[in-house]
C-alpha positions as a Markdown table, in Angstrom:
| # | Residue | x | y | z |
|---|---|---|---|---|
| 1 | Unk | -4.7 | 7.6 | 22.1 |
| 2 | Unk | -2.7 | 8.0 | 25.4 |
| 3 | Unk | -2.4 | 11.7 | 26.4 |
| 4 | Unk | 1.5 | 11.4 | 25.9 |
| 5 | Unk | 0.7 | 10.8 | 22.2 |
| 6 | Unk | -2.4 | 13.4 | 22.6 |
| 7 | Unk | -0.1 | 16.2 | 23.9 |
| 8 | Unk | 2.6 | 15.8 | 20.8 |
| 9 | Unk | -0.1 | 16.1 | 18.4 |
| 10 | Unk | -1.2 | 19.1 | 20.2 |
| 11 | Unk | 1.8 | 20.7 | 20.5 |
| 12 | Unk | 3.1 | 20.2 | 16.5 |
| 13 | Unk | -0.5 | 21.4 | 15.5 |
| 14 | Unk | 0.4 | 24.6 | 17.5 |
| 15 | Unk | 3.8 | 24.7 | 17.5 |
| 16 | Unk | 5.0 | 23.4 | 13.9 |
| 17 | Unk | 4.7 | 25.8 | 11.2 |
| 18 | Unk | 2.0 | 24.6 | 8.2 |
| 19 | Unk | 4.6 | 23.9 | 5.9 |
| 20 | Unk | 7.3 | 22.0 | 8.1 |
| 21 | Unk | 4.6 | 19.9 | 9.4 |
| 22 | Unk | 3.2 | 18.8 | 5.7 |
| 23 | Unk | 6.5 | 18.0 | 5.2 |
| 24 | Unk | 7.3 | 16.2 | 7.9 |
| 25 | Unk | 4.0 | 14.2 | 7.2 |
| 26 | Unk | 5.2 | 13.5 | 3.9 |
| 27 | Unk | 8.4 | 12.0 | 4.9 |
| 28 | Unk | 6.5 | 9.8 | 7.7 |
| 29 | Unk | 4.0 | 8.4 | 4.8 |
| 30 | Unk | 7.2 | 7.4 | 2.3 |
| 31 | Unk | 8.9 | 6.0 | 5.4 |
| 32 | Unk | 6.0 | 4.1 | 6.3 |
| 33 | Unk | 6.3 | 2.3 | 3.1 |
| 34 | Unk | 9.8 | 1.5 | 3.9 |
| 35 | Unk | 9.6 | 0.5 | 7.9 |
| 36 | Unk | 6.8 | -1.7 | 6.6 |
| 37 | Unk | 8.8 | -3.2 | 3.4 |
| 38 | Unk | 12.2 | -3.7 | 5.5 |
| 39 | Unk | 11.3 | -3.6 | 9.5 |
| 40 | Unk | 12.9 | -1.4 | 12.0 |
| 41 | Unk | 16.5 | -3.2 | 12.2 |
| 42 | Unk | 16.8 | -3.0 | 8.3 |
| 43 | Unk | 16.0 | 0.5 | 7.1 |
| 44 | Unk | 18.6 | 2.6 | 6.8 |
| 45 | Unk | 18.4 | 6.5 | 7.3 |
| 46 | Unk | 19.4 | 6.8 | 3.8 |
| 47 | Unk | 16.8 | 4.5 | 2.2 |
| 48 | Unk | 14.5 | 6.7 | 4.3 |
| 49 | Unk | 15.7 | 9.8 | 3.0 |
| 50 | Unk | 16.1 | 8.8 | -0.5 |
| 51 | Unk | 12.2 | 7.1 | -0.4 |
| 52 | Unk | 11.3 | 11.2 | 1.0 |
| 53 | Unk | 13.1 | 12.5 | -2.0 |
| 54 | Unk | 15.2 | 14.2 | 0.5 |
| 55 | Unk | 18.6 | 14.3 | 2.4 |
| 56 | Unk | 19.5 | 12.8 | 5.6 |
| 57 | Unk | 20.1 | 16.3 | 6.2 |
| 58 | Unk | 16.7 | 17.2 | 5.8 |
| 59 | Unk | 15.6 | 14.4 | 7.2 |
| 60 | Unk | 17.6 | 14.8 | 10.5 |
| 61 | Unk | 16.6 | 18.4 | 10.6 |
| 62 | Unk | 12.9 | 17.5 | 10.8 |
| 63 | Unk | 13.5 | 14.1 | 13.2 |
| 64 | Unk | 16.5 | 15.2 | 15.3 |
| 65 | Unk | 16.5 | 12.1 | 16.9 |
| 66 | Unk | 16.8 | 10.2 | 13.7 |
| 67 | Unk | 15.2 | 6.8 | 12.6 |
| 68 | Unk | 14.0 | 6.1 | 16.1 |
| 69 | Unk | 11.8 | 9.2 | 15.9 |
| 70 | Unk | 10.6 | 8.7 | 12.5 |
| 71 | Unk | 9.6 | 5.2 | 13.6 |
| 72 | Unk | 7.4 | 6.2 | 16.6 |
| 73 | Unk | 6.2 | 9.0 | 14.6 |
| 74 | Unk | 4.9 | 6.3 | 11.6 |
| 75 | Unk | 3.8 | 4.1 | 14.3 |
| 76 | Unk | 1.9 | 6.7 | 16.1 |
| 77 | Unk | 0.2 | 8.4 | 13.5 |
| 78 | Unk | -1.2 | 5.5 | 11.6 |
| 79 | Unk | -2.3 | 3.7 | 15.0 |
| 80 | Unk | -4.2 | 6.6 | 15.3 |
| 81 | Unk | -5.7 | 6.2 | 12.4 |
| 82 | Unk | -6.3 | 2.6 | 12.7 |
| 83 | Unk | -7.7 | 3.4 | 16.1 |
| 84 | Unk | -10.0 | 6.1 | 14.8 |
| 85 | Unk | -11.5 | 3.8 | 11.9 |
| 86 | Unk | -12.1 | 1.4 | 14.4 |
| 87 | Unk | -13.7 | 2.9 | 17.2 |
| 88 | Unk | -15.9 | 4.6 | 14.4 |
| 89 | Unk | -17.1 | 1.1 | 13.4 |
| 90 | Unk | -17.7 | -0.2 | 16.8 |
| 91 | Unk | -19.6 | 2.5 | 17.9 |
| 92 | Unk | -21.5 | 2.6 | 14.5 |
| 93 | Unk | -22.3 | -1.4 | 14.3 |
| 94 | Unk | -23.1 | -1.9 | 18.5 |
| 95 | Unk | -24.7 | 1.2 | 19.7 |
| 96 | Unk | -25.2 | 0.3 | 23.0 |
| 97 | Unk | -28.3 | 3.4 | 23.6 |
| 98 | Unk | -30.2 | 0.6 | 21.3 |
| 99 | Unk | -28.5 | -2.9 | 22.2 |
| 100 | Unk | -29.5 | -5.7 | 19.6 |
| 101 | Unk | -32.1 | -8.1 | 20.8 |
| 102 | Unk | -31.0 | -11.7 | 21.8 |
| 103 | Unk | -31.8 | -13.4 | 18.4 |
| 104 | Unk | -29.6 | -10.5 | 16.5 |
| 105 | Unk | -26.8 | -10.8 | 18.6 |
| 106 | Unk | -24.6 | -12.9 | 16.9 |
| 107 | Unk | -25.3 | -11.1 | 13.6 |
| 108 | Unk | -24.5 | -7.7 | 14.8 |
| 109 | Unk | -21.0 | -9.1 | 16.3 |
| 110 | Unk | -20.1 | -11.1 | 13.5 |
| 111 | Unk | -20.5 | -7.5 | 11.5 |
| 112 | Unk | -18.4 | -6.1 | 13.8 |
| 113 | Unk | -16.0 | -8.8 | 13.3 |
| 114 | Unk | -15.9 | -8.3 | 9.5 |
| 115 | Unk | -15.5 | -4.5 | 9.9 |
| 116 | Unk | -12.4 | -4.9 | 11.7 |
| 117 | Unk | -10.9 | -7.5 | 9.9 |
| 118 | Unk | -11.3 | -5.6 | 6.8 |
| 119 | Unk | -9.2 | -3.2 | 8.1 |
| 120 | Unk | -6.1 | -5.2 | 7.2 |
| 121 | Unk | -6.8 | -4.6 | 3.7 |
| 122 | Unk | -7.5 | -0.6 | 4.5 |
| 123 | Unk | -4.5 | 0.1 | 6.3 |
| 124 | Unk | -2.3 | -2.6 | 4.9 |
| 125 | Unk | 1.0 | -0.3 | 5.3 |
| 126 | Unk | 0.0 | 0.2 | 9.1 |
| 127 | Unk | -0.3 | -3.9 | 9.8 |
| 128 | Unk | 2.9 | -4.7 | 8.2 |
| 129 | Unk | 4.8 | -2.1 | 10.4 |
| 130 | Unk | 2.8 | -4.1 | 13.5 |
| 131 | Unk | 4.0 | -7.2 | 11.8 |
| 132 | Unk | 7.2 | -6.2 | 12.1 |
| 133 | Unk | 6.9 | -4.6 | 15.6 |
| 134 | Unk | 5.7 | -8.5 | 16.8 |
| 135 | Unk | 9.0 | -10.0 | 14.8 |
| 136 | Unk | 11.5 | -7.4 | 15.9 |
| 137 | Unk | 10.9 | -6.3 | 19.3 |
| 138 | Unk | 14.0 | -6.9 | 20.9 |
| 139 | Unk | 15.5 | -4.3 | 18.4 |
| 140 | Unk | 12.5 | -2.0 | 18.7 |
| 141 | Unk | 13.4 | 1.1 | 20.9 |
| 142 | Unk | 10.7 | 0.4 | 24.1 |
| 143 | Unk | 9.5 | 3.8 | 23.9 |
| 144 | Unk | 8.3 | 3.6 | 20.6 |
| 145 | Unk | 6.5 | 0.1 | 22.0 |
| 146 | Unk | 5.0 | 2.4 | 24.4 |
| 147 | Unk | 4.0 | 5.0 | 22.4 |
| 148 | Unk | 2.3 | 2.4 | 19.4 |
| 149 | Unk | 0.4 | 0.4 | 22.7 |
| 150 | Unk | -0.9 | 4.4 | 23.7 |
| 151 | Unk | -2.1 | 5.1 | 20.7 |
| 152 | Unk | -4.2 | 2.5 | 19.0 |
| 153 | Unk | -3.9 | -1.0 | 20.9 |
| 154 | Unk | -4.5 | 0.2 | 24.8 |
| 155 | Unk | -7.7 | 2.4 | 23.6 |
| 156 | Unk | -9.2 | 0.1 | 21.5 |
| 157 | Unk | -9.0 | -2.2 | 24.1 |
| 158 | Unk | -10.7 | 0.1 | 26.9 |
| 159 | Unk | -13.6 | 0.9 | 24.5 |
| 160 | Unk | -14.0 | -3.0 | 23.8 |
| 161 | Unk | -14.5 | -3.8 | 27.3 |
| 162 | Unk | -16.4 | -0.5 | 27.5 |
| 163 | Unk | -19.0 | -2.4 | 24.9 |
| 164 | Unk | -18.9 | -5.6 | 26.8 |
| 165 | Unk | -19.8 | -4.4 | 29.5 |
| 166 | Unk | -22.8 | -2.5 | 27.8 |
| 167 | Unk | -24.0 | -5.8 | 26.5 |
| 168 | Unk | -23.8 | -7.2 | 29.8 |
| 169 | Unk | -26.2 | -4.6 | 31.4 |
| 170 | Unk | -28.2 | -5.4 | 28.8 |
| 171 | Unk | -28.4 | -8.8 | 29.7 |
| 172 | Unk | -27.0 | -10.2 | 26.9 |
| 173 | Unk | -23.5 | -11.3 | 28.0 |
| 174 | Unk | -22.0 | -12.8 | 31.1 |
| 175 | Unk | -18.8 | -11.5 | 31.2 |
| 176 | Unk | -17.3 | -13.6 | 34.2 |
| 177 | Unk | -16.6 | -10.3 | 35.8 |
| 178 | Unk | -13.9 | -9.5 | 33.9 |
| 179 | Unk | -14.7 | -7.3 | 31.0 |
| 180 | Unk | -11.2 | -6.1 | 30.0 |
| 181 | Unk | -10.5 | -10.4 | 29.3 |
| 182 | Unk | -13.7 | -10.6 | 27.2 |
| 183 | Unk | -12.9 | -7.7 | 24.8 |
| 184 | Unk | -9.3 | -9.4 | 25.0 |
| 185 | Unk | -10.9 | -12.9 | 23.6 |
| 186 | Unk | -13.2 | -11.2 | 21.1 |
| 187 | Unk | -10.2 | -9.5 | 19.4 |
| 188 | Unk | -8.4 | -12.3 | 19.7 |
| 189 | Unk | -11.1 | -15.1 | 18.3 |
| 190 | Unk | -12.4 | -12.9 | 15.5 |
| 191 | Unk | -8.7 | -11.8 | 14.2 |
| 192 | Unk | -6.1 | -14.6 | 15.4 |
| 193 | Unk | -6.2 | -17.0 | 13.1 |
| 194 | Unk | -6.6 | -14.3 | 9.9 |
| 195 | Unk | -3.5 | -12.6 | 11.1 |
| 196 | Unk | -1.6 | -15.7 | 11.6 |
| 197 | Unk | -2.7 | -17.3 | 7.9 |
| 198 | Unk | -2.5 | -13.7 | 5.9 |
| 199 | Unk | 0.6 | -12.3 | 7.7 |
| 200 | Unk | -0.9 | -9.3 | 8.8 |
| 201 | Unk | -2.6 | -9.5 | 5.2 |
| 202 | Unk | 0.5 | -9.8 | 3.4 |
| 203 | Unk | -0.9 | -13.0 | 1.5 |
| 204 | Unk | -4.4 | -12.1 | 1.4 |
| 205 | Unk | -6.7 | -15.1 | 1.8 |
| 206 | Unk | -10.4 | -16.1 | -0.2 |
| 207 | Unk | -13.2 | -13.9 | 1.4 |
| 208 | Unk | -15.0 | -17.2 | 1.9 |
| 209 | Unk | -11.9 | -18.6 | 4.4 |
| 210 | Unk | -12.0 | -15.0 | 5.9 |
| 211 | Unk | -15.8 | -15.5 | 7.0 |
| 212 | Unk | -15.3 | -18.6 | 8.1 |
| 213 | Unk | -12.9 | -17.6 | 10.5 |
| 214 | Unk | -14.1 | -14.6 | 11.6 |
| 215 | Unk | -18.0 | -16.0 | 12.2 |
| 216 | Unk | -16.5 | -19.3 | 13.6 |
| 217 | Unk | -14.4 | -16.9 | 16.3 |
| 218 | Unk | -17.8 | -15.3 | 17.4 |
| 219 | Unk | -19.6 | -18.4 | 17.8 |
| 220 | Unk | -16.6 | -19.9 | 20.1 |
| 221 | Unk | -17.0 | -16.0 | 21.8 |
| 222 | Unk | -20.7 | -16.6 | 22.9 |
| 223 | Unk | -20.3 | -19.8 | 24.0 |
| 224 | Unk | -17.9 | -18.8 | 26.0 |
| 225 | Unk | -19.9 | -15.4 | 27.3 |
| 226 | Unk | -23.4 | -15.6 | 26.0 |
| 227 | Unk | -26.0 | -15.2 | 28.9 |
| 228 | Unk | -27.9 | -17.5 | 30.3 |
């Protein structure tokens, strides 16, 4: 998470009473349902509310600035989320202290690319908010852009290149000196083409077409980056 998004977390953990704060979660959740269901342009502040089982009083009292808070607010706090779960299952499926050996390589990364895919399916509200973030960004506010790139996309991305670079060392990748690009295309090879077919797992697709995908977009990564 970027420290902008870091340092507001902070600050209502210390700063927002217990109470005001599990409310204010609550009304985040039930709009999260709603910016993922309509989009950004569509929801109104009194679908919000009403999905809350509050008033736009209420609502407004807890996100002054209205539904462009409550949107980076959804946005932020579930890319966290998404951003926790999956730098848990990178670091737990590619520990880099014990690196796999050559002949395992491809097997550990293809279980990496099946633990994040399957994240679709366990944060399925969060990826039809980012579906509509990609349909509707010229009506998305660019902060709240900002603020969903600082907290799950941007991080992810560092840790990816992080890893590439450990299998590199390790002599197991040759990353063209540019490891930032070859996290890039491994996101990119092992997700693209589920995204695109599933809508951001809106029409969920046979886990056989899944694995096909997914172990056909780490074979095109290693010939691309495999050493030697």
């Amino acid at each position: 998470m970027g420290k902008g998004n870091e340092a507001r977390v902070e600050q209502a953990r210390r700063e927002v009473p217990p109470r005001r704060l599990e409310k204010q979660m609550a009304i985040a959740s039930a709009s999260c349902k709603v910016f993922g269901r309509e989009g950004y342009a569509r929801a109104s502040v009194d679908v919000l509310a009403a999905e809350a089982g509050v008033s736009t009083r209420t609502l407004y009292n807890h996100f002054p600035g209205g539904k462009a808070e409550l949107f980076r607010t959804v946005v932020t706090w579930t890319s966290t989320a998404v951003r926790d779960a999956q730098l848990a299952r990178l670091h737990t499926l590619l520990d880099l202290e014990r690196p796999p050996r050559p002949e395992d390589l491809e097997r550990d990364l293809v279980a990496l690319a099946r633990a994040f895919v399957a994240l679709m399916t366990d944060f399925s509200d969060h990826f039809a908010l980012v579906r509509h973030i990609h349909a509707e960004a010229d009506h998305v506010p660019p902060e709240v852009l900002q603020a969903w790139q600082e907290a799950g996309p941007s991080p992810v991305q560092q840790e990816m290149a992080d890893a590439m670079t450990g299998l590199e060392e390790a002599g197991l990748l040759d990353l063209h000196g540019d490891a930032p690009m070859a996290g890039i295309h491994f996101l990119a090879l092992i997700s693209h083409s589920v995204v695109q077919q599933s809508h951001y797992g809106v029409r969920p697709l046979p886990k056989g077409e899944i694995d096909r995908m997914v172990t056909g977009g780490v074979s095109a990564f290693l010939r691309a980056y495999r050493a030697g």
